[in-house]
Structures are given as structure tokens and as C-alpha cells.
N, C-alpha and C positions, 0 to 999 in steps of 0.2 A: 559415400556419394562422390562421384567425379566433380573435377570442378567444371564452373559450368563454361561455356564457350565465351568468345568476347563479345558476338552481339547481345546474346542471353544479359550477360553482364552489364551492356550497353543498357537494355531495357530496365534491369534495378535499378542502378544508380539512376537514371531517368523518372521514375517513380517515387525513390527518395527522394531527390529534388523538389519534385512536385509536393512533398510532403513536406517537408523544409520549408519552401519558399510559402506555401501556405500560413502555415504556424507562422511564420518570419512578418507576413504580411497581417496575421491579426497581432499580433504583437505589437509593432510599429503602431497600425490602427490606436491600440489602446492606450501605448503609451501619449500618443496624441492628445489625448481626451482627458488624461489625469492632472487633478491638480495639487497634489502631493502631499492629500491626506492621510491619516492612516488609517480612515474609514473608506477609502475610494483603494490605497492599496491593500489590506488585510479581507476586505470585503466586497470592493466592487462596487462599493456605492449603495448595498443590498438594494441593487433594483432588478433583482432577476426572479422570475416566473417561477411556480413549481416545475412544471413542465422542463422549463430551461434548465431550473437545478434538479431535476430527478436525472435528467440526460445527463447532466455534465457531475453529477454522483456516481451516476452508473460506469463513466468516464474513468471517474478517477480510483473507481473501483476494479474493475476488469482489466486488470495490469497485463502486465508480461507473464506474470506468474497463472492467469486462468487461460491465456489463450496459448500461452509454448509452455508452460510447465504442468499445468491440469493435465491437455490433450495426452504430455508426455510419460506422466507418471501412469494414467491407466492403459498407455500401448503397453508398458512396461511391466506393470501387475495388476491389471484387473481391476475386479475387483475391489480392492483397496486403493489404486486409485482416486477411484469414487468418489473415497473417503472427504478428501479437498472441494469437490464440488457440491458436495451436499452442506458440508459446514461453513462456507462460503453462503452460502443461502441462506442456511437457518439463522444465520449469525445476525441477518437483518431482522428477524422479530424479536431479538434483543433491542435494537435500536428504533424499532418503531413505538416498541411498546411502554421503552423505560426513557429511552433516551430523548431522542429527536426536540419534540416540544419543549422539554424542561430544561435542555441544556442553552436553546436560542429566547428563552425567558431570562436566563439569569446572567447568559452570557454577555461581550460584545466583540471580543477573536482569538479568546483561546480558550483551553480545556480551565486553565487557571484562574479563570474572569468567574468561572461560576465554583470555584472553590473556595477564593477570594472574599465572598461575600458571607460566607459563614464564620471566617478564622480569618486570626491576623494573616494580616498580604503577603509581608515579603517571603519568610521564611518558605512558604506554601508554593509560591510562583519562583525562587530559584529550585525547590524538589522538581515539578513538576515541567519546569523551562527544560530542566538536564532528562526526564526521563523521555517528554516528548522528542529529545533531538538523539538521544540511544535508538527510541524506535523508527524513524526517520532516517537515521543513516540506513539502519538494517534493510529497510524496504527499499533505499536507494540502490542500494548495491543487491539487490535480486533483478531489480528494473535494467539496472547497466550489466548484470552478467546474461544478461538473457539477448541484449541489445547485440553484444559480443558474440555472442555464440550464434545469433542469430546472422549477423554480417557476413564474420568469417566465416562461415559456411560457404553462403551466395556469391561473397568475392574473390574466396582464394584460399578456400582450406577452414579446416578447424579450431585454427590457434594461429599464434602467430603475430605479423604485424597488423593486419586486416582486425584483431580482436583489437589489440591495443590502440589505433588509431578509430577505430569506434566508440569506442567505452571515452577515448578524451573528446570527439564529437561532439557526442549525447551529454556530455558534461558543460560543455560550454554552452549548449544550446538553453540546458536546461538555467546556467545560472542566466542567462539572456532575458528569455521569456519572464523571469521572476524581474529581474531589477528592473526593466523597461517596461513592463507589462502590466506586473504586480496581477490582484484577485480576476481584474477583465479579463484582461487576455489569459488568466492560465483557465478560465470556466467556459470560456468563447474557445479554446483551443479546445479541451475535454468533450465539449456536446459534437465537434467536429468528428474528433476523435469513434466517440460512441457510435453516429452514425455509421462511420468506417466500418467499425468491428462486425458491428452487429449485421452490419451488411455482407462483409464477407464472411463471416463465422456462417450467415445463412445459406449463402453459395454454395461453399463446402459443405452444408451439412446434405443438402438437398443432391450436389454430386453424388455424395459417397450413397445415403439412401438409394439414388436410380440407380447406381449400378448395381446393388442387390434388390432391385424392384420392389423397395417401399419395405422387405423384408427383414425388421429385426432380428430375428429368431436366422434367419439365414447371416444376417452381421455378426451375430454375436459367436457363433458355430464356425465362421470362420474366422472370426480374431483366437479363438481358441484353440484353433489348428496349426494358426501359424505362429502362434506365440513359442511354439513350444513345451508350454506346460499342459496343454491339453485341457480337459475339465476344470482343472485346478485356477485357471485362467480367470473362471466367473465365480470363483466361490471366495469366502473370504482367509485370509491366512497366507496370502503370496508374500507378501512385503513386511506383513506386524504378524505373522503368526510365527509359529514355532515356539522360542524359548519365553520366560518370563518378562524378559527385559523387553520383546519385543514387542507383546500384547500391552507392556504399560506404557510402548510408545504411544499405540495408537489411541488408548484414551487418553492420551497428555495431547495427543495433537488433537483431537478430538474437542476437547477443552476449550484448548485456546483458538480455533478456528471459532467456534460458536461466540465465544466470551470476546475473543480479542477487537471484533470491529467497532466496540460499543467504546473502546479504550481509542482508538488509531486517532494523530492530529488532525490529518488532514483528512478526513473524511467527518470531522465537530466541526472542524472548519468552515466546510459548505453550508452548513444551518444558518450561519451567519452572514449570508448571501441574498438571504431573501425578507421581504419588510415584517414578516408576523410568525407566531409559533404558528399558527393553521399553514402556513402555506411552505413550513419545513416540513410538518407530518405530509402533506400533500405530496412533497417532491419525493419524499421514503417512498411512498406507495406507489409513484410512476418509476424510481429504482429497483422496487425490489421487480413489479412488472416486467424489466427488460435485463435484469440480473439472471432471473430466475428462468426465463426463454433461453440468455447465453448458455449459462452451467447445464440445461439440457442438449445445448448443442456441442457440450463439449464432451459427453458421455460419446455421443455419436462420433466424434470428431477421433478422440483418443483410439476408440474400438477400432472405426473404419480406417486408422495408420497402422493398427495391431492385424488388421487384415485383410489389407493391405500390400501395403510394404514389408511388414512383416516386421516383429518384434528383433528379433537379432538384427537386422539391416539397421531399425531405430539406434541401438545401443551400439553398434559399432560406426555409428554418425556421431553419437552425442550420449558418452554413458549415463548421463544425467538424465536421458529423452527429451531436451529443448528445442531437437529440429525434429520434430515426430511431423509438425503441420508443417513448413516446408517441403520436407519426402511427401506429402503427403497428396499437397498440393502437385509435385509434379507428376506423381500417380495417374491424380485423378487428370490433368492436362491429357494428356498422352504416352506418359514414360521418359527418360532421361533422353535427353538429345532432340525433343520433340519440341516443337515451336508453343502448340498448347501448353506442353506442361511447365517450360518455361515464363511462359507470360503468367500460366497462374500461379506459379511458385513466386514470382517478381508481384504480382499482385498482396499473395497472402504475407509477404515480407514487409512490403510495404503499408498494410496494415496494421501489421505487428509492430512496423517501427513508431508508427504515428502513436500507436497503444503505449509506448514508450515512454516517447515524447512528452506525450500529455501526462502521465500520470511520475513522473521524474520532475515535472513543473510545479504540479500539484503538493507533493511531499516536499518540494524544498522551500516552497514558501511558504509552510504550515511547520517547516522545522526554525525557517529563518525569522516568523511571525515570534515563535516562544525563545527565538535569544534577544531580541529584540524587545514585544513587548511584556514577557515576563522576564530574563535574568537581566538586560542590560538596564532596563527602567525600574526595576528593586536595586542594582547595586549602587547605578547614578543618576538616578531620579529625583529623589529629595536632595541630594549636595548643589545640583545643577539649578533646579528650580527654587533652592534656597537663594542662590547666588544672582538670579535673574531678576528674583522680586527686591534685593539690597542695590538693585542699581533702577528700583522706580518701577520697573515694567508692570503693570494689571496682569490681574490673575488668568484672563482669560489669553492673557497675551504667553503668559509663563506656558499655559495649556495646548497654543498651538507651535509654540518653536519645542516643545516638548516634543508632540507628536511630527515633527517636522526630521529631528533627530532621530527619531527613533525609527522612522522609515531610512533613512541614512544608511543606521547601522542594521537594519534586516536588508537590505540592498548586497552590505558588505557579508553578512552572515554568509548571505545564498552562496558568495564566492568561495568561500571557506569550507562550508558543507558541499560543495561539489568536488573541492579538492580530497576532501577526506573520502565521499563516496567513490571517487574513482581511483583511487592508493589499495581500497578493500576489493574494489570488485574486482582488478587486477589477480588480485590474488585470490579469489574463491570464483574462478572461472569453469573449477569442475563441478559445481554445487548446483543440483534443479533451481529452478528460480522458486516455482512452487515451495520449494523445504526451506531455502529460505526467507518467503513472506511468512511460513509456519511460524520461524522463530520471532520474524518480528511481531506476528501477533503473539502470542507468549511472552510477550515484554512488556505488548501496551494492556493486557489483559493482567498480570500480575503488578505494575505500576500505576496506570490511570486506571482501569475499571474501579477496583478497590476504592476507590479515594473521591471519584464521583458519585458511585451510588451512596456512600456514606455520608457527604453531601447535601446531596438530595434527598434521601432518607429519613436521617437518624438525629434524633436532637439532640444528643449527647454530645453529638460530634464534637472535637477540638481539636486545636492548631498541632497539640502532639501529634493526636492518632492519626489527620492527614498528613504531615510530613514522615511518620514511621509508617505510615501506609503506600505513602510513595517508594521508597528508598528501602521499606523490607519485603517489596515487590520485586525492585528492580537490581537491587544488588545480586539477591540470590539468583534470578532470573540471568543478566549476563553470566556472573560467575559461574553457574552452572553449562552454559553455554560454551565459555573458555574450558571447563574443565570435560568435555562431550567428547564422543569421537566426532563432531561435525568439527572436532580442529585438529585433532590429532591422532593417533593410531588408528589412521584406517583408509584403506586406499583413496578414498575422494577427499580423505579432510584438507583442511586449509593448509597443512604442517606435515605429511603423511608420514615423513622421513624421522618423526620424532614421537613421543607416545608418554601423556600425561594426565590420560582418557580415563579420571577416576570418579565420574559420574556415566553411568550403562547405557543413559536417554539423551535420544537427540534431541527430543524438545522438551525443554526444562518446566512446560506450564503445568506438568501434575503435582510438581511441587510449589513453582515460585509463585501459583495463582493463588492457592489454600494459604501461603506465608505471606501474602500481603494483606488477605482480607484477617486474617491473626493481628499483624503487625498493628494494622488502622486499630481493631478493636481494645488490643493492651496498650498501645500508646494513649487511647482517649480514657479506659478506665483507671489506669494510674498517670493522669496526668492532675494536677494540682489545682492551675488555673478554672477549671468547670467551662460547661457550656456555655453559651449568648445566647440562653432562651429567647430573645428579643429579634434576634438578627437571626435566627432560624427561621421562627413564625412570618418574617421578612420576605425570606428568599423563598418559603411555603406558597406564602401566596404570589409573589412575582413569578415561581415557578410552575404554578397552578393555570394562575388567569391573567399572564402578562401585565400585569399591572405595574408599570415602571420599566419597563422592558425597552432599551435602545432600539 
């Protein structure tokens, strides 16, 4: 794709702006209004509507990776594309049915509040603090290479300084909105957000249908033609078919797209936004509602780039297929050079970035919530509040310069964890965004799913088997990831130049999902100490019928 002219350009940046200064403006808003709780920053105060949180779930749901890396992956192969949009979906009646309620019954802002209450605290809340900020970088850096590939496109090419000057952007914005803003502004930013998407995801879907007159069956026949592969285009076996290794990719990714959303922080996070377990199941059901409208518009969205634009034009833009809806958009405008199809391509960019935006906000305060308050309040919690109550202070006084601190230091996290997500995205800038939220669900699916349902579950449960449930999730999970061709031996890895690719799967959840939920069960039957029948039947019924429920 040519670069685009300078009023063209003129009109992006214009658009981003408008997107910026928005975000910027409820940020400010909220930071106004806080009084530097860490129930007003981790939660927002939870005075927010189903409604409100189903939109800004949906929000924080519908990343970079469903609207430039779904579309991109099925111009790309079909068929198996697909794959991503359907286990995106499904992955939510994991979470309506097992999760939602039970987790905002026992919780009060992190995945660890409601594991806590089963099994001693600390130990539990440093696994689970480290596993939730593994999967939070991952996600961050799919959110910022998609950000990059997205810019440098529209401003000046594929790579380059335009990527790099985006990617530090999106990174300061993002620690911005968190330290200033904290749960308000990043859930007032997200329902923004959502409307955005889903607004233009609709535009475009209804473009590309007129111009084969309402005609699936003629969409699909021509994405087929011009892909290249011809027939092979809609059937399954473009991407995971062939050899061995390739078919156990797509049930490991398979896996972890259904299993991994029930695991992700920042998506337990949001339950903890609204006043009652009803009214978290309530907000699921208006998520999955406008989730499940998107990922259909993205079947249409990917085809009608696939034909299009045409599958080769996509892949010689962006081997990874991240500017599939870009071309896609200037398509449907009018064609390259054309006033329409720049203003819609400047439109769908701009919605893509705001999709960004918010959902780069959402992850970093839900990774800076668990250093915060799971590892940094287990290591100096008790030394600090030991130290407060020797010089006189009441308890309830120790309680709030506690939480006072501890907002402090998730403020300073956010800074840290944006440094580290834009160092990574730097360097995995040829990677789909999509394949990489794959990986980070296969983290929080092999680390946290494991370790909550057991939790909630099982009365056996003990402090062993959740910490080796943690940790024999998430070990083999990265490890296996470092040791993949998604780093090394293989023309898009992180490393290409070098090859120590002694695991065949890109994504590691066929294995590290089954070794976590292993792990949880040998750690709790050879563990010594026993259950807390007592503090089970506890969390049974607070998990059950809210009863004692923050």
C-alpha cells in the first residue's frame, strides 16, 4: 500500500487527536472526583450499572487482536481463521456459567481475594500477583504491536520510526489514564470505546455486504478466488492442517481461547465494578450480547478484505494480516487515492486506535492492581502495619494509610509495566496481534483458571495445590513459549536469526493447561497441612448467596 498523501494524513492524525483528547478529557474528569481509595481506584467505587459494565466488558474485551488481527487472520486462511472468532465467544459461557457471580461474591479486586479466602494469603497472592502480571504484559504487547502496525502504515510506511514513535505513545497514554484516572476513567474510557467499535465494525460490515448485495454465498466465492487457494480457502486445514504438529496446534489454541478468558485479570476485574453478584451475571449477558454481534461482523469483515483487496495485497502490507481492515476500508471508500476511502480508512484507524487505547488501560491496571495489592502488600504489609500500630495509630487508621500506599505503588507499577510492554512490542512487531492474545490466554488459562476453579470447587483444596497450581501452569506455559518457534527458528519469530525451537507448538496450552490442573491436584493430595473444612463451607456460601460479600 502507497503511503498516503499529506492531507489524507492530515485527516488521521486529526482523528487520533479527537481520540486522545477525548480519553484525555475523561481521565482528567475522573481523576477530579477520586479520593484515593483503593476501592474508588481498583474498582471505581463499584457504582457502575450492568449495562455500563457489560459495554465497558465488551470494551475491554474486543482488543486489537478481534478487530486488526481476527479480520487478519481469516483474509489470510479462511477458514481457520475462524477459529479465533468462535473461541472468543464460546469462552464467555465459561465465564457466565462458572465464573462471573462467584468470583465478585468472594472477591474485593483481584483474582487472589477469592483464593485467599480458602488458603493461607501470602504465599497464594505473591504466585498469583507474578502469574497475573506474565499474562498482562503478553496481552499488552499484542495491544501495542497491533497499535504500531497500525500507524505506521497510515503515516509513513510499515516499520520504522512512525512504528516506534507509536508503540512509546500508546504507552505513556496508557500509564496516564491508569495513575490519574485509576477503575473510572479506564471503564468510562472502554463503554466509549465499545460504542466506537461496534459502530464502525457495523459500517464496514454493511459496506462490504452492499457491495455483493446482501450476497454471502457470492462473499465467500469471491474471497475464495482471490485468495489464491481457491476452494481450499473455506475449508478447514489452510493454517493447522497438514502435518502433526500442526493439527495439535489448533486444538492447543482451541483450548486456550475457550478456557483462557475465565483466567485473564483484567476481565475478574470488572465484576468488581458493580454493587452485587446479580448485577456482574447481568453485565456478562449484555457482553456476551454485543461480543457475539462483533465476532460475527468479523467473519464478514476478514472475507470481504480476502475479496477484496485480495489476500496477497493483505500479506504484502502486513505478513501477519494486521492492516487487512485498513486496505479494507480504503476499498470500500473508493480505492487508493480517493477522498472516500481515505476518510474511511482515517475513520476505521481511528477506531482501532481508541480499541487500543482502552483496552492497554484496562490491562495495565489490572496488572498494576496484583503488584500492588497482592505481591507488594504480602511482602510489606504486615512489617509496615506492624510499625504503624508501635507508634499508637488505630487499627482502622493502620487500614487506610495501608490502602493509601498501596494505590501509590500500583500508580508506580503502571509506569513499570508500560516500560516493559513497550521494550517487548518493539521487538515482536512481525507477530498477528491475534497469535499473540492466543498466547496470553494459554497462560492465564494454564496459571489462573486451574487455581480458581479449585477454589471454588473442591474442599480439599490447600495452600500447596494452589501455589503448585499456580506456578505448574505458568512455568511450563512461558517456558514453553520461549522454547516455540514463536521466538526462534522461524521467519516471523522474535529471534529469527537464531533457532532453539525445541518445543513444535506455538501455543503451549495443550500442554501447560492439563499441567496445571495436575499440578493444583498433587500439590493438595500430598500436601500435609489438610484442608480448612470450615473456611471452605465459608467461601461456599459467600460464593453461593453473597452473604458477606464487599
Amino acid at each position: 500500500m502507497s503511503h498516503l498523501t499529506g492531507s489524507h494524513q492530515t485527516l488521521t492524525l486529526l482523528l487520533f487527536s479527537a481520540v486522545v483528547a477525548t480519553t484525555l478529557a475523561i481521565t482528567s474528569w475522573a481523576g477530579s472526583r477520586r479520593h484515593g481509595s483503593a476501592e474508588e481506584f481498583y474498582a471505581g467505587g463499584r457504582l457502575f450499572t450492568p449495562m455500563e459494565n457489560g459495554f465497558a466488558i465488551a470494551g475491554d474485551y474486543m482488543s486489537a487482536a478481534s478487530f486488526l488481527g481476527i479480520s487478519g487472520l481469516i483474509a489470510l486462511y479462511g477458514y481457520d481463521g475462524m477459529l479465533y472468532s468462535i473461541g472468543f465467544l464460546v469462552a464467555w459461557l465459561v465465564v457466565l456459567l462458572l465464573v462471573a457471580e462467584l468470583v465478585r461474591n468472594c472477591g474485593r479486586f483481584t483474582l487472589a481475594d477469592v483464593v485467599a479466602a480458602r488458603v493461607r494469603e501470602r504465599p497464594v497472592r505473591i504466585a498469583l500477583g507474578a502469574s497475573s502480571v506474565a499474562v498482562s504484559v503478553l496481552y499488552l504487547v499484542a495491544q501495542m504491536v497491533g497499535a504500531g502496525s497500525l500507524v505506521a502504515l497510515l503515516l509513513g510506511g510499515a516499520g520504522g520510526a512512525a512504528h516506534t514513535w507509536t508503540v512509546l505513545g500508546v504507552g505513556a497514554l496508557m500509564v496516564t489514564y491508569v495513575c490519574f484516572g485509576g477503575m473510572r476513567a479506564t471503564t468510562w474510557i472502554q463503554i466509549v470505546k465499545a460504542v466506537l467499535l461496534m459502530g464502525g465494525a457495523l459500517a464496514l460490515t454493511v459496506l462490504v455486504l452492499v457491495r455483493f448485495g446482501g450476497d454471502m454465498g457470492a462473499l465467500l466465492t469471491s474471497a475464495a478466488e482471490r485468495s489464491g487457494y481457491g476452494r481450499d480457502f473455506l475449508a478447514p486445514g489452510l493454517k493447522y492442517g497438514g502435518g502433526w504438529a500442526a493439527r495439535l496446534d489448533f486444538l492447543s489454541l482451541g483450548l486456550a481461547l475457550v478456557l483462557g478468558t475465565a483466567g485473564l485479570p483484567h476481565i475478574l476485574a470488572r465484576f468488581y465494578t458493580v454493587p452485587t453478584a446479580r448485577a456482574a451475571r447481568r453485565s456478562v449477558v449484555w457482553s456476551i450480547g454485543l461480543i457475539g454481534s462483533f465476532y460475527l461482523m468479523t467473519i464478514v469483515l476478514g472475507t470481504g478484505a480476502a475479496a477484496l483487496v485480495g489476500t496477497g495485497a493483505v500479506r504484502e502490507s502486513s505478513p501477519a494480516g494486521n492492516t487487512a481492515i485498513p486496505l479494507l476500508s480504503v476499498e470500500l471508500g473508493g480505492g487508493a487515492g480517493s477522498r472516500g476511502g481515505a476518510a474511511l480508512s482515517a475513520l476505521a484507524a481511528a477506531v482501532a486506535f481508541a480499541t487500543i487505547l482502552a483496552v492497554v488501560a484496562g490491562i495495565t491496571l489490572a496488572a498494576s492492581a496484583a503488584v500492588a495489592h497482592d505481591l507488594y502488600a504480602s511482602l510489606r504489609g504486615r512489617v509496615r502495619a506492624a510499625g504503624v500500630r508501635a507508634k499508637g495509630v488505630r487499627e482502622d487508621g493502620v487500614r487506610a494509610e495501608g490502602a493509601r500506599e498501596e494505590v501509590r505503588v500500583a500508580r508506580f507499577a503502571a509506569a513499570v509495566i508500560g516500560g516493559v510492554a513497550i521494550a517487548l512490542s518493539l521487538l515482536a512487531q512481525e507477530l498477528n496481534v491475534a497469535f499473540l492474545v492466543g498466547l496470553a490466554f494459554a497462560v492465564a488459562a494454564s496459571a489462573n483458571l486451574p487455581v480458581l476453579l479449585y477454589a471454588l470447587f473442591w474442599r480439599r483444596f490447600t495452600t500447596r495445590g494452589a501455589v503448585w497450581a499456580v506456578y505448574g501452569g505458568l512455568v511450563p506455559a512461558v517456558t514453553l513459549v520461549l522454547l516455540s518457534p514463536v521466538v526462534s527458528g522461524a521467519p516471523h519469530a522474535l529471534f529469527p536469526g537464531i533457532d532453539f525451537a525445541l518445543f513444535p507448538l506455538e501455543n503451549p496450552g495443550l500442554v501447560s493447561i492439563p499441567l496445571g490442573f495436575f499440578a493444583g491436584w498433587l500439590g493438595t493430595v500430598t500436601s500435609r497441612e489438610g484442608a480448612d473444612v470450615a473456611r471452605h463451607a465459608e467461601t461456599e456460601v459467600r460464593s453461593l448467596t453473597g452473604a458477606g460479600a464487599v
